[in-house]
N, C-alpha and C positions, 0 to 999 in steps of 0.2 A: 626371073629375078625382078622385072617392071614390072611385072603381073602382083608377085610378095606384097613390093612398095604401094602399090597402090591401093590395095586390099587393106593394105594396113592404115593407108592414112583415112578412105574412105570410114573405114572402122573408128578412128579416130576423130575424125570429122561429124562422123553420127553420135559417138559419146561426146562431144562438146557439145553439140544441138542439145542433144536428151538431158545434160547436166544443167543448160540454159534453160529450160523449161520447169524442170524441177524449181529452179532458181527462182522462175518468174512464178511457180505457185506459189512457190513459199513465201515470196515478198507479196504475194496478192492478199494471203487468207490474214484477216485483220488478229489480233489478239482479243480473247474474250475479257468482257469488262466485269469487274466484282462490285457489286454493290452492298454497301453496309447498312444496316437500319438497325438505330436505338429504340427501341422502344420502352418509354416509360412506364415501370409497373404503375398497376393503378391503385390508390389513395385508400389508406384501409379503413375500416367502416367503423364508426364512432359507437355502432348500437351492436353487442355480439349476438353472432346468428341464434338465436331463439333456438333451444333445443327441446324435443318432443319426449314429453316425462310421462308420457300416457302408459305407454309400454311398458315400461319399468317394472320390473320385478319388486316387490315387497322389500326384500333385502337393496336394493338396487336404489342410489338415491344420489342425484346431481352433486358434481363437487367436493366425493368424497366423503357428504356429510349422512351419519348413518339414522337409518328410514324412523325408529325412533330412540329420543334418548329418554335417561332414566330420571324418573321426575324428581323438582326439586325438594329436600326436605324442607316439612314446615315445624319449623321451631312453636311451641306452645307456650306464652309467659303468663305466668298467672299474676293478673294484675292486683297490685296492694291496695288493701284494705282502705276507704278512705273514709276520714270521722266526719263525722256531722258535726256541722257548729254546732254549739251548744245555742238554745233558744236565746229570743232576746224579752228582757225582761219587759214587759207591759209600758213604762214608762220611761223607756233607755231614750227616748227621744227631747225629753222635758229637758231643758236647759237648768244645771243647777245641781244637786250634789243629789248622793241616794235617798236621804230624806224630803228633798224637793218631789223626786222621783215619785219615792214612796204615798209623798202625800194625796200627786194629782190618782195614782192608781186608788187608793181609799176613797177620796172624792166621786170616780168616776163610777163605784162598785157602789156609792151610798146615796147619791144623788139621782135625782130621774130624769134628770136632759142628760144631753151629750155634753158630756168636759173636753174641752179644750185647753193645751198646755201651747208654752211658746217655746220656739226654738230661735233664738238667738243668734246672730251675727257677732262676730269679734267685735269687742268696744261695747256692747253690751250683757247686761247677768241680769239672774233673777234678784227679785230687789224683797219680795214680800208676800203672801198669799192667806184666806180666810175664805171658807165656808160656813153655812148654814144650814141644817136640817134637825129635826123632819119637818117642823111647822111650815119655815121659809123654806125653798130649795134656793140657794143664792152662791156663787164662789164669786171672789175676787181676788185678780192675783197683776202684781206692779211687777213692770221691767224698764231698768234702768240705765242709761248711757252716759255719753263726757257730756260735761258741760252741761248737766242739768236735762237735760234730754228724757223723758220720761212716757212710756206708753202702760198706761190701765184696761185689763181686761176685767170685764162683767159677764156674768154668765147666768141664767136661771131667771127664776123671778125675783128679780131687784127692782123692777119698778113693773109695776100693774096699772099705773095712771093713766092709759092710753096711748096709741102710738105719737102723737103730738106731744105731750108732756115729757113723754120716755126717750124724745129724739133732738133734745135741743137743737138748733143749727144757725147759721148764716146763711149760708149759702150752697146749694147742690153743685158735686163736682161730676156725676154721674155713678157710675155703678163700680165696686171694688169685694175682693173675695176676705172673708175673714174663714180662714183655713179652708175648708171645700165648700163653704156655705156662699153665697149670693148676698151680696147687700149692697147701702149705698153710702157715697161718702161727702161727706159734708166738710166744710169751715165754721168754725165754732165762733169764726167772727175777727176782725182784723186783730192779727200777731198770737193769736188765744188759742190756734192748733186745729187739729184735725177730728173728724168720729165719722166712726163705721158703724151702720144701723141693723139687724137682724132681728126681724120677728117686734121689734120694739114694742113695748106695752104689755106685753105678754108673759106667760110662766116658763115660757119657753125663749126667751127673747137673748139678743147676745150683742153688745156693744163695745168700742174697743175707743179710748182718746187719747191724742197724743200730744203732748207741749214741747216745745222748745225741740222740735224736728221736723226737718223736711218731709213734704207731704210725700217724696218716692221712697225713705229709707220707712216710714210708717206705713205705708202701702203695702211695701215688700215683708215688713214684719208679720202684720197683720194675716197677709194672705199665709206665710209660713206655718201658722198653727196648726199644730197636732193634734189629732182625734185620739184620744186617749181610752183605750178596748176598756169594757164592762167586763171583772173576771169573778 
């Protein structure tokens, strides 16, 4: 019966030990640690990955878009007819009414220099005109402004007396155009007006004078003259 008790507390004495051990592992072995880690995706690419179109079947064509389309049609308009002016008559540029017209064209067709007609600025008109042939060739034709304002054109031979005789003057102002021709322009002397010299003395000569206007509105007249076609 001592023998039983004793067996048995030994027994129980050894599973206390063995339980205390257990014990002391289980408080030794530490707990594992978990670690988390975010990671941020990374930044998506501004430029799209280039895709390789080399391979591509015929049919086969990026972005759905098919390999070819069907061409546009081209409309054909037939463009309308368009008129020609109607010509302009020989002397639509003369200042003055159709018989003005009429007359420099006759002149121009009858005489053997070149005619000249004037084209006029507002505030002035044609005022008067005469020619001469076959003996003389000679036109002269007046244009007239406010206030008495007056520019004479000569053309032909109207004066053969020499270039000194045929060029009265005052004074030289230098050089000025009478229509496309070249000449020079003179003062006929104090308050007495203007002239433009061309060829003077000659059968071909052409001079132009002006009273009672300014030497830039006679200038500007002057040079304005019209060459008047031979038909």
């Amino acid at each position: 019966m001592n023998r039983s008790r004793k067996r048995i507390a030994a027994i129980g004495a050894a599973a206390m030990v063995l339980a205390l051990a257990v014990s002391a592992c289980t408080a030794a072995a530490p707990k594992p640690t978990v670690i988390y880690k975010y990671l941020t995706p990374p930044p998506a690419s501004d430029s799209p990955t280039p895709v390789d179109t080399s391979s591509l079947a015929p049919t086969d064509s990026p972005m759905g878009t098919p390999a070819s389309a069907a061409p546009t049609p081209v409309v054909s308009v037939t463009p309308s007819p368009s008129h020609s002016p109607s010509p302009t008559p020989p002397g639509a540029g003369c200042s003055g009414t159709a018989d003005t017209q009429a007359f420099f064209v006759a002149a121009a067709k009858q005489l053997k220099f070149a005619v000249y007609c004037g084209h006029v600025p507002s505030g002035w008109h044609f005022a008067s005109a005469s020619n001469a042939y076959p003996k003389v060739n000679k036109l002269t034709a007046t244009y007239a402004g406010k206030s008495g304002a007056k520019i004479v054109i000569q053309e032909g031979a109207f004066c053969t007396a020499g270039a000194s005789a045929c060029s009265p003057h005052d004074t030289s102002l230098g050089s000025a155009k009478f229509g496309d021709l070249n000449g020079g322009l003179y003062t006929l002397g104090p308050s007495l007006g203007y002239a433009i010299y061309v060829n003077a003395g000659t059968t071909n000569g052409y001079t132009a004078t002006g009273t009672s206007v300014t030497q830039s509105t006679f200038v500007n007249i002057v040079a304005a003259l019209i060459l008047v076609p031979k038909t």
